[in-house]
LUMTORDREN-54388 format. One record per residue (C-alpha): residue in three letters; x, y, z. Coordinates in steps of 0.25 Angstrom, whole numbers, plus 5000, padded with zeros to 4 digits. Layout:
% residues N
alaXYZ...
% end
This chain:
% residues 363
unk500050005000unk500650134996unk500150275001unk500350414994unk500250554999unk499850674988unk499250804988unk497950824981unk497650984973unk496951014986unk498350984994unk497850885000unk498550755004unk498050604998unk498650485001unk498450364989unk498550244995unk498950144985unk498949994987unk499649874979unk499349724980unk500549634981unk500349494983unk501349404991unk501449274987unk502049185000unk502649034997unk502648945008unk504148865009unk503948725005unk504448625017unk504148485010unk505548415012unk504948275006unk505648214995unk504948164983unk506048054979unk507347984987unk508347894977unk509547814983unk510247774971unk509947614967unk509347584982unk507847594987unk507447644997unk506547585008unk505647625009unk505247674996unk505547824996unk504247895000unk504148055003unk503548035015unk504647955021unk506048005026unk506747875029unk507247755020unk508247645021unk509047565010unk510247475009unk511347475000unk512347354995unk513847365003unk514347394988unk513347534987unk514347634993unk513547774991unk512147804986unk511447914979unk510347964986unk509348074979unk508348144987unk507148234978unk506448334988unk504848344985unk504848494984unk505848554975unk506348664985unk506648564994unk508148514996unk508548374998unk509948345003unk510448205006unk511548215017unk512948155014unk512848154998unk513948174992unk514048164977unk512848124974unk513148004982unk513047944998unk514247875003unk513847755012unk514147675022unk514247525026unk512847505033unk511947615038unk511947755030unk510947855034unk510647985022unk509848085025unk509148185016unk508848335021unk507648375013unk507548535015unk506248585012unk506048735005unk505848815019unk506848715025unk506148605031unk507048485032unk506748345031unk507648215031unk507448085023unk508447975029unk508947855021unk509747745027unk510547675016unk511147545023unk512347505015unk512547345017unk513847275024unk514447135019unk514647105032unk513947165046unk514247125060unk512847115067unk512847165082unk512147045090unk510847065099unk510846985110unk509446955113unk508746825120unk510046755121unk510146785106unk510946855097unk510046945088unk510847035076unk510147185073unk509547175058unk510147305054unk511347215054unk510747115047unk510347205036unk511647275034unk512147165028unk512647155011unk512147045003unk513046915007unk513447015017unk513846925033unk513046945044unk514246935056unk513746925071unk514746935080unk514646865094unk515246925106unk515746865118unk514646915126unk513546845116unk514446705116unk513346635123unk512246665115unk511946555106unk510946615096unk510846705086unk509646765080unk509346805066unk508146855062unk507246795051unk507346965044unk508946945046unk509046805040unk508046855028unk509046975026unk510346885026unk509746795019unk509446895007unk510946955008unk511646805007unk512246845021unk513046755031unk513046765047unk514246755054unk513946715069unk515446745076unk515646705089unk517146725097unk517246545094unk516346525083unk515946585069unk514646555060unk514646605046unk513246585040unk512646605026unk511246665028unk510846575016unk510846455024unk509446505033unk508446435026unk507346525029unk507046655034unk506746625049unk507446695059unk508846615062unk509546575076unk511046535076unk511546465087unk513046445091unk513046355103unk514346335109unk514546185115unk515446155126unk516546065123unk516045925132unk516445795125unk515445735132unk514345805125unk515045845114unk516345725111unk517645785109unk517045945110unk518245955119unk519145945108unk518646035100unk519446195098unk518546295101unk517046325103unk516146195100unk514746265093unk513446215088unk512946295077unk511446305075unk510446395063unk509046385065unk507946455059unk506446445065unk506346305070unk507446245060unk508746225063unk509846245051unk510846125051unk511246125038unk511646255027unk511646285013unk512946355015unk514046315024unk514246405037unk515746415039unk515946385055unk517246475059unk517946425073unk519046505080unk520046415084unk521346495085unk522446385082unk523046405069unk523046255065unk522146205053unk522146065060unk520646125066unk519246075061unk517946115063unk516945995067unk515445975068unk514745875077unk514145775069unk512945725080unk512645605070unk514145525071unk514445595085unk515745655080unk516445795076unk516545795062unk517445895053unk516745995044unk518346075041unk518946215045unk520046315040unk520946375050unk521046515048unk521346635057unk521046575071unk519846505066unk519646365059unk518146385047unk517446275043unk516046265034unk514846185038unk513346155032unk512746125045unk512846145059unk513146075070unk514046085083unk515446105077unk516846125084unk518446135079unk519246025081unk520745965077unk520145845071unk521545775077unk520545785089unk519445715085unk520245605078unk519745455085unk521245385090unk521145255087unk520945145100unk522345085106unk522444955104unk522444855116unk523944795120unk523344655124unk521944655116unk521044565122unk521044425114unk519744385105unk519144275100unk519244295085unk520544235079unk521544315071unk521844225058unk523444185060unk524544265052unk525344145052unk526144115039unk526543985037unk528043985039unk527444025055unk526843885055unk527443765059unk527143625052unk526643525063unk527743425067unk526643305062unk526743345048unk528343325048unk528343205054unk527243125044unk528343185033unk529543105039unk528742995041unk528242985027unk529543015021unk530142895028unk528942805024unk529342835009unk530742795012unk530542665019unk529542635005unk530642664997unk531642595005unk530642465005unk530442474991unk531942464987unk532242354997unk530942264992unk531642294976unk533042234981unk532442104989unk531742084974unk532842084966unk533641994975unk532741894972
% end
């Protein structure tokens, strides 16, 4: 509104009041910080990308060392940043990698969409649960795991009485998919285990009993070097005896002699029977399709002596056939003289015959 002052012919003052129209136009700041697209490069994500959701997960092979991640911001004066990119690409990380991505709305409200790119181990050593008497392993080491990655569980002293060790039947479904193998190591006893050999996807128990070395329940357990154990896989109700693929049996021995066996107890003949072993490094490994008790041993050991043989054996009734050859034999003394005495019977006849010849020709 302007006002102005003039002079009219009569002297006297008027104001013009003169008024303009301006119209103001007033636009609100957008503060939508939603993005209408999220790639990583070759993965997918889970869940499927939705605006409405800010957090995802995905795992990536061992061999994947960086992704690309692209982040598209629903309004298009709206800034997506994803933090830790550096040309064009995201460095990770064996196992867990947390990204985030700052989505800055127009009047600067801010939003954070999180991804949680897991980048798989060949090998992973699980921290064991104890948990009624039973070893349990957590499942985000279980699914850290590479395909025909190995599973390893560490025993510690303090756990060397527990016998059992629980997988569950998710776990075993997972390992089983990924071609994995279980090692169980105990301070006197290793198990190394192919995952293919579980036959279904139960939940799985692993015992490791350790037996005590008593020959009157167990012959010759004394003899044996080292921890004497009995190995046992069951699944549900069904216990696993024997495997598709063998499980190698590792036993630490310390003597450096490649004299030392590994043996199995074989309940059907009652004896220890040898299944092999390689010395190596403190430790004699040997292979096996089934379980059983199992022990090393110097087979020098287990070998039967023969028995000693008696200095006076008692006498029997059965007759040994004589050895005697015929130059040990001596002719009876009746046979020589029936010789002389027909000898001299043929001299007297000849004698008689010649005398008889000489009286006749006298005549």
């Amino acid at each position: 509104m302007i006002t102005n002052t003039n002079e009219n012919a009569t002297g006297k003052k008027v104001s013009t009041i003169t008024s303009d129209i301006a119209t103001v136009t007033i636009k609100k700041l957008s503060s939508n910080t939603k993005l209408s697209d999220l790639i990583i490069s070759n993965v997918n994500l889970s869940p499927s990308f939705d605006p409405e959701h800010d957090q995802y997960s995905v795992n990536v092979e061992n061999e994947v060392d960086s992704i690309k991640v692209t982040a598209t911001p629903a309004n298009k004066y709206a800034n997506a940043q994803v933090q830790g990119l550096e040309n064009e690409e995201i460095t990770l990380n064996n196992g867990k990698n947390q990204i985030n991505i700052i989505v800055t709305a127009q009047d600067g409200t801010e939003q954070k969409y999180i991804i949680e790119v897991t980048r798989l181990v060949p090998e992973k050593n699980a921290t064991p649960i104890l948990e009624d008497n039973r070893i349990l392993v957590n499942n985000d080491d279980v699914y850290m795991l590479d395909q025909n990655g190995t599973l390893k569980m560490p025993i510690s002293s303090d756990l060397a009485t527990v016998q059992d060790i629980l997988l569950s039947a998710d776990q075993i479904n997972y390992l089983q998919e990924k071609n994995a193998s279980i090692h169980v190591e105990r301070s006197d006893a290793t198990l190394k285990i192919p995952a293919a050999n579980f036959p279904g996807k139960q939940a799985l128990t692993i015992k490791m009993e350790n037996l005590a070395k008593d020959p009157e329940v167990l012959p010759q357990s004394d003899l044996s070097v080292g921890t004497i154990y009995d190995f046992t896989l069951q699944q549900g109700d069904q216990k696993l005896h024997n495997f598709d693929q063998p499980i190698e049996l590792i036993f630490p021995v310390g003597e450096t002699t490649e004299e030392l066996k590994i043996y199995y107890w074989n309940e059907e003949t009652s004896e220890w029977e040898v299944i092999g072993g390689t010395y190596q490094d403190g430790n004699i490994h040997a292979t096996t399709n089934h379980f059983s008790t199992f022990a090393v041993f110097n087979p020098s050991d287990l070998a039967v002596e023969p028995e000693e043989e008696e200095d006076d054996p008692a006498p029997t009734d059965k007759k040994e056939p004589s050895k005697e050859t015929n130059e040990d034999k001596e002719l009876p003394n009746t046979a020589t003289h029936m010789y002389q005495i027909l000898l001299f019977g043929l001299l007297l006849l000849i004698i008689g015959s010649l005398f008889y010849l000489k009286i006749r020709r006298t005549k």
